[in-house]
N, C-alpha and C positions, 0 to 999 in steps of 0.2 A: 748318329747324333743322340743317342738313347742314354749315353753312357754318364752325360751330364748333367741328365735330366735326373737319372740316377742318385748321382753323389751330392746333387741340389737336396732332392727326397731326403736322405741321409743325412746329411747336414741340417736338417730343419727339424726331423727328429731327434737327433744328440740334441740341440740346441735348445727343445721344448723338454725334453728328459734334464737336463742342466737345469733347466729354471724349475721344472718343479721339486726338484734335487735340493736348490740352496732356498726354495718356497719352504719345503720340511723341516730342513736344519734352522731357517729362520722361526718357524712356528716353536719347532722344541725350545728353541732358546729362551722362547716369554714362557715354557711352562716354568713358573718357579716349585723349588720341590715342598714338599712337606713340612710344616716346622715340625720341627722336637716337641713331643708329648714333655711336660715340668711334672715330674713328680717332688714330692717332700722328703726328708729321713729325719730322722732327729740327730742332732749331734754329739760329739765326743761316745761313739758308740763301738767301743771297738768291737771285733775286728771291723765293721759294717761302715762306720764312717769314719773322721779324724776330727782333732778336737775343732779346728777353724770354723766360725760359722759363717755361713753363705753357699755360695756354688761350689760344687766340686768335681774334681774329674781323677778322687782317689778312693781305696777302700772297695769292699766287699759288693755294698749295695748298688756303686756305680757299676760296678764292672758284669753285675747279674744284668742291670736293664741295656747296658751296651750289647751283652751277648744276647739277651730276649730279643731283641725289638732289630738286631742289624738282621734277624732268620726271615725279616718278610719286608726289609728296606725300608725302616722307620728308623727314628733316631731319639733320643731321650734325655733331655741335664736333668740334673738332680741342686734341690738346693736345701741345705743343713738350717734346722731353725731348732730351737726347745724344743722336745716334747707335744708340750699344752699351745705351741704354735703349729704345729705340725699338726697336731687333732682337731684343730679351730678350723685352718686352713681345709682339711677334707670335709669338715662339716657344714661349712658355708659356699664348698664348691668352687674354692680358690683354687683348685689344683688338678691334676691330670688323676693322681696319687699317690700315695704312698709306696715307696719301692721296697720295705721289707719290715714283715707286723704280722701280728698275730692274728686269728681269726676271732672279735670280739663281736656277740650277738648285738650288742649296746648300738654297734657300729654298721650294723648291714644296710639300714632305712637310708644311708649314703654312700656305703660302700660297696662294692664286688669284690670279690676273692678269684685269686688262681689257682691252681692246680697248686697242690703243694711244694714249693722248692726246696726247702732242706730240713731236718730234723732238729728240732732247738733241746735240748737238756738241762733239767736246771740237778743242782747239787747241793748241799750242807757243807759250808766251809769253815772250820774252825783255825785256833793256834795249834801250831804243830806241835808243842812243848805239852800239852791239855790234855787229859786222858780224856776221850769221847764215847759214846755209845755206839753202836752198831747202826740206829737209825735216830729220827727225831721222835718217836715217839716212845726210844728207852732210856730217853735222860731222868736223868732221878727226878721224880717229883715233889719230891721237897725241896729243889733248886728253882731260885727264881730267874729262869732262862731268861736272859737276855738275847735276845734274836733281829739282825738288823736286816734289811731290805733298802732296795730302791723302790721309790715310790713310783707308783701308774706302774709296774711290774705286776703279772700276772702268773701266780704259781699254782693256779687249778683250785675244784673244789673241796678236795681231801686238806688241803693247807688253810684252804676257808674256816674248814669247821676246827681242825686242830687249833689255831690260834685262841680259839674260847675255848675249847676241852684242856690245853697244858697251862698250868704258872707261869705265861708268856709273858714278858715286856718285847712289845714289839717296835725296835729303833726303824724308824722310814729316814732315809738322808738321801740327796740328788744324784749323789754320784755312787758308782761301784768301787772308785778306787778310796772313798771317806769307810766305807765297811771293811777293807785291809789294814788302812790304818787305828780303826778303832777294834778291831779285833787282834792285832800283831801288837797293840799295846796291852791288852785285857778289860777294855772298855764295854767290850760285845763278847758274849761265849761262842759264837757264829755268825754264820749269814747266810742267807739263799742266794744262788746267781744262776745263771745262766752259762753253761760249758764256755764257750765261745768266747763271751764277751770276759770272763772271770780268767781263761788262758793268757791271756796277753799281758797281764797284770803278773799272775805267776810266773811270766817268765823273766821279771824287773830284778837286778840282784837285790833291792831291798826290800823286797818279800819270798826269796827264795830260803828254802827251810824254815820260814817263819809259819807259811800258812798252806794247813792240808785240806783234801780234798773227803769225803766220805765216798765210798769204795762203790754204794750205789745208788742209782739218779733216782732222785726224788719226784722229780714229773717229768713226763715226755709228753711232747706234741712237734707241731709243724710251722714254719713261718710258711707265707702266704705273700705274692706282691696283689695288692689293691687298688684299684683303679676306681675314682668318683662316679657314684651312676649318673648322674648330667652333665657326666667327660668327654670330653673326644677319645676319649683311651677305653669309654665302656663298648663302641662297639666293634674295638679293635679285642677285647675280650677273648672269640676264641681263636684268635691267633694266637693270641699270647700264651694259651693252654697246649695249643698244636705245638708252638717252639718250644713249649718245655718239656713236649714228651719228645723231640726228636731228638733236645741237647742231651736227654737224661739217656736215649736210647745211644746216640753218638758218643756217649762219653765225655760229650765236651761239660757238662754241667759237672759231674763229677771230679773233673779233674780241676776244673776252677776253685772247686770246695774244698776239697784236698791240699789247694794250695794256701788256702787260709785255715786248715784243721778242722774242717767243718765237714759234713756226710749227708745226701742224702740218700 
């Protein structure tokens, strides 16, 4: 008579294993997951964002915090605003951060910095038809250089002090592609840009042999992603520095950069 007493025993344990079986699977269910950290970018930034403003799930900068942030099971949108919304928004603590910027001292009393993501280059671009100098500091000095810029662009301190050391008029205009067109007419004798952002532009057929590049980079530094220091993303911090050295040692950073012409 043992035998049933047995397969009773057994039956009462599967049947208490069952229940706290779909107990578990009921619990996970109410865990809801994580939201998305919101970062900011500015828009029409090629190659980094597209001209559309609002959210996006295109371009350079989205596809950096999709790769950051999937190496520790977080997630991240991105949404395109100006500029001077973009810097308002991390300064008043509207945002997680900023997904791709520069390291600005101006900026740290609200920001954190990452680990450096890619190398930014800026360059001297003129009309290609134009005899040029070698650099910017061996244009003729009796020429009243005309030199345009986008503004809130930061080209270092050597560019700081040259602009009151040369005969400079200095054009600031919004966009990088108004400095093509005012230089491929002869409006402007050049421009400063940025490698990256200034490629995508040269490769338009109406600025192709219109507009050259000078042979060597005028400043170098690092773009940085930035996260608000009273974010929920500052104390996800050194995660975000770990996945960058692991994408940079995996290759996978690289190989994303490389496919928008970018290096770090």
């Amino acid at each position: 008579m043992a035998k049933p007493k047995i397969r009773t025993w057994a039956n009462a344990v599967g049947a208490l294993l069952l229940g706290l079986g779909a107990q578990l699977a009921s619990a996970e269910s109410l865990i809801e997951p994580l939201p998305p950290l919101q970062f900011v970018e500015q828009v029409d930034w090629p190659p980094f964002t597209p001209k559309a403003q609002g959210q996006t799930q295109e371009g350079l900068a989205f596809e950096l915090l999709q790769l950051i942030f999937s190496q520790f099971g977080r997630s991240a949108q991105l949404e395109l605003l100006p500029l001077a919304q973009v810097l308002e928004r991390a300064k008043l603590g509207q945002t997680d951060g900023i997904s791709v910027t520069h390291l600005d001292e101006r900026r740290i009393t609200y920001l954190a910095y990452s680990e450096p993501l890619l190398l930014k280059r800026a360059f001297v671009y003129y009309q290609s038809n134009r005899p040029v100098p070698a650099g910017l500091l061996d244009w003729d000095s009796t020429q009243n250089l005309r030199l345009g810029v986008v503004k809130n662009r930061s080209f270092g301190p050597l560019f700081q002090r040259q602009r009151t050391q040369l005969p400079m008029e200095l054009v600031e205009v919004d966009s990088l592609e108004q400095l093509f067109k005012l230089t491929a007419d002869g409006t402007l004798n050049g421009f400063l840009a940025y490698e990256l952002n200034a490629a995508a532009l040269l490769r338009q057929p109406a600025y192709q042999g219109k507009i050259s590049r000078m042979p060597t980079a005028y400043y170098e530094n690092a773009y940085y992603l930035a996260v608000g220091r009273h974010s929920a993303g500052m104390k996800l911090l050194p995660q975000i520095d770990k996945a960058i050295g692991q994408l940079r040692e995996s290759g996978q950073l690289g190989a994303l950069l490389q496919r928008y012409g970018a290096t770090d």
